[in-house]
N, C-alpha and C positions, 0 to 999 in steps of 0.2 A: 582412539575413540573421540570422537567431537562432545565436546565438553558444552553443560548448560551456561547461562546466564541470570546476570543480576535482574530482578523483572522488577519495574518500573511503571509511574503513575502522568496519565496524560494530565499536566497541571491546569490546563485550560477547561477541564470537564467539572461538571457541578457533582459534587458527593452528594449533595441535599436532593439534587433531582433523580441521581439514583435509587435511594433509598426510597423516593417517593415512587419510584417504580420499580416495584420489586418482579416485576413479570421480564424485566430488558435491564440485561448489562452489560457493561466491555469486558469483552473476553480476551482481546488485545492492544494492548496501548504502545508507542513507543514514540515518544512524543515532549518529552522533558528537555531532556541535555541535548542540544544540537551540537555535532560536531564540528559545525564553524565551514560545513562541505557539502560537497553532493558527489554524486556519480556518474559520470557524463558516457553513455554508451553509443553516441552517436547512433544510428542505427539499426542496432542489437537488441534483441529482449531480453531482458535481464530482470530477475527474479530473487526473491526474498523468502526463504522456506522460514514458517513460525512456527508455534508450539503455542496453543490455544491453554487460559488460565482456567480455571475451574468458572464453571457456569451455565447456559443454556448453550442449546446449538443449532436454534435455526437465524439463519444470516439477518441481519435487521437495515443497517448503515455500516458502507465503511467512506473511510478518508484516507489520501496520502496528500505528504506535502512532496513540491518539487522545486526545483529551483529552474529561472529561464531567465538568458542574458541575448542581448545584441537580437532581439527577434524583430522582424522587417527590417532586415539590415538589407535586404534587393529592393527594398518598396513592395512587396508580397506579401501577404495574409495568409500561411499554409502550414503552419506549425498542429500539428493533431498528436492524437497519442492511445492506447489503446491497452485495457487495462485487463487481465487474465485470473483465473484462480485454475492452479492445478492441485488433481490429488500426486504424491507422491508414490507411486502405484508403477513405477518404470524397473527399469534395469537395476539391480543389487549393485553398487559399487564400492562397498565396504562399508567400517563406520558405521553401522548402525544408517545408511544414506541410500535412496532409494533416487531414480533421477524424475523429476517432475513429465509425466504422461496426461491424464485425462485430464480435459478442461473441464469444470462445472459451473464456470459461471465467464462470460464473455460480454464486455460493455459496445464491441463494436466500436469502428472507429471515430474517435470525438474530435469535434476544434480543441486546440488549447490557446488559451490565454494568455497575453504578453502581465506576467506579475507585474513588474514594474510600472503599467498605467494604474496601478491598484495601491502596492507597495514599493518603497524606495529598495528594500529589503534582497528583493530578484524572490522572495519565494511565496510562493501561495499552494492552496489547497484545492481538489475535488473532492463534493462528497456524494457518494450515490447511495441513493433509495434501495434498498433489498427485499423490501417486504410485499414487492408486488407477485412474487411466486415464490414458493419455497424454498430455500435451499438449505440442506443439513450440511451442516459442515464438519466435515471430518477433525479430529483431536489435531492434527498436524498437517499440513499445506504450504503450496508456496503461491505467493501473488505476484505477480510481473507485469512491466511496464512496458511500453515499444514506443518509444517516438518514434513522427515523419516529418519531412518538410523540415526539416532543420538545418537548413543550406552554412553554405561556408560563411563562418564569422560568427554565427546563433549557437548558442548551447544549451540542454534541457534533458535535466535528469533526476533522479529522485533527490532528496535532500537526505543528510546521514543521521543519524541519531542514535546516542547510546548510554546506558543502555535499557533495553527495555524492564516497562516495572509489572503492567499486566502480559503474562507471558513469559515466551525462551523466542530467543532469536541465535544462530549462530553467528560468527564474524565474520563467514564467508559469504557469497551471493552467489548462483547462477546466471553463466552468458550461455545465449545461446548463440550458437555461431552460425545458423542456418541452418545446419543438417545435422545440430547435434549439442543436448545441452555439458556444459562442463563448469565445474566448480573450482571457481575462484576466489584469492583473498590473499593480500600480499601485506609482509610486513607489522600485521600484528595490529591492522586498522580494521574497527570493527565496523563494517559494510551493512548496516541495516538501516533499512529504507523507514523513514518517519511516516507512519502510519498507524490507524486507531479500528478497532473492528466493534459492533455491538451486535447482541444475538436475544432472542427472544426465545422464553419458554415453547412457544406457538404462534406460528405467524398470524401477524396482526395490523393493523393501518400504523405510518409511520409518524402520524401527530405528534409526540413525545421524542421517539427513537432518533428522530437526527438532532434536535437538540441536546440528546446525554453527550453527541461529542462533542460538543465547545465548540470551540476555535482554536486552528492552528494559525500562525501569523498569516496573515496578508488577505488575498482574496479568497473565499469559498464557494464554490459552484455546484449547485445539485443537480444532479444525473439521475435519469429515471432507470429502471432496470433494463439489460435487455445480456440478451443469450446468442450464444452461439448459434446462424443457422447454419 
């Protein structure tokens, strides 16, 4: 049986402005203790299934941090990245583990940012806008990542964090290998992607809702919503 986690508090998030908005909270935080890592999938889409903390559940802002090194190492501008939310609604493969199937929320594919002309750090932040259509979010999910454009020498992948404080995250991740997702996790390293989610009683304008998540180090960039066509 896959066993929970310690759940954990985004330290960059104001407590004072949560409370002042009692309608929008973080339902997911993972954002504290940085592993000193990231995840480099070349590639791949690779995915992070959560476990949602007590609260509202319709989608408001989320954020991940990622990490990126050697980008325009050709003299080219082509690093992008493309952000997913699946329900876990697939194939039973034990464990209590269902494999990630329907998408419900798809950003399309974005520029990404060289951190480094931001932060010395290699790592920065997106954060996108949620509240321009609904989305419910189911108690348990997994959100993945896909870099492109990430030629020979460039590296770019989520950033590690652990462990979560709002929320359960396990210590394994999802790759997807193209025709087929499979779960990974070697050696006892806890593989959860630094990322923050907030959720609103009822959807509503995002005025307040991107400011409850702080700031992760380096650069922040906001995304407006957008879906699968």
């Amino acid at each position: 049986m896959r066993t929970n986690k310690t759940l954990l508090v985004l330290a960059a998030l104001s407590v004072g402005m949560i409370a002042a908005q009692a309608a929008s909270s973080i339902v997911y935080s993972n954002a504290t203790t940085y592993s000193g890592t990231f995840l480099n999938p070349g590639a791949n889409e690779i995915g992070d299934e959560i476990i949602l903390g007590a609260g509202p559940r319709y989608a408001a802002a989320f954020r991940f941090e990622y990490f990126g090194g050697n980008f325009h190492s050709g003299g080219v501008t082509n690093e992008q990245f493309r952000l997913r939310f699946y329900e876990n609604d697939g194939t039973f493969i034990g464990n209590n583990t269902f494999l990630p199937n329907s998408v419900f929320y798809d950003s399309g594919v974005q520029d990404l940012a060289d951190p480094t002309e931001v932060d010395a750090s290699g790592r920065a932040t997106y954060q996108f806008d949620l509240t321009y259509a609904p989305i419910v979010l189911p108690d348990r999910f997994t959100w993945s990542i896909q870099f492109f454009g990430i030629d020979g020498g460039e590296s770019a992948g989520p950033s590690l964090y652990s462990p979560p404080t709002v929320g359960i995250s396990e210590n394994d991740y999802w790759f997807n290998t193209g025709t087929a997702w499979e779960l990974r996790g070697t050696n006892g390293i806890a593989f959860n992607f630094g990322s923050a989610l907030v959720a609103t009683t009822v959807p509503e304008p995002s005025s307040y809702v991107l400011a409850i998540l702080g700031g992760l180090c380096g650069l922040a960039l906001v995304r407006r919503r957008a879906r699968k066509s």
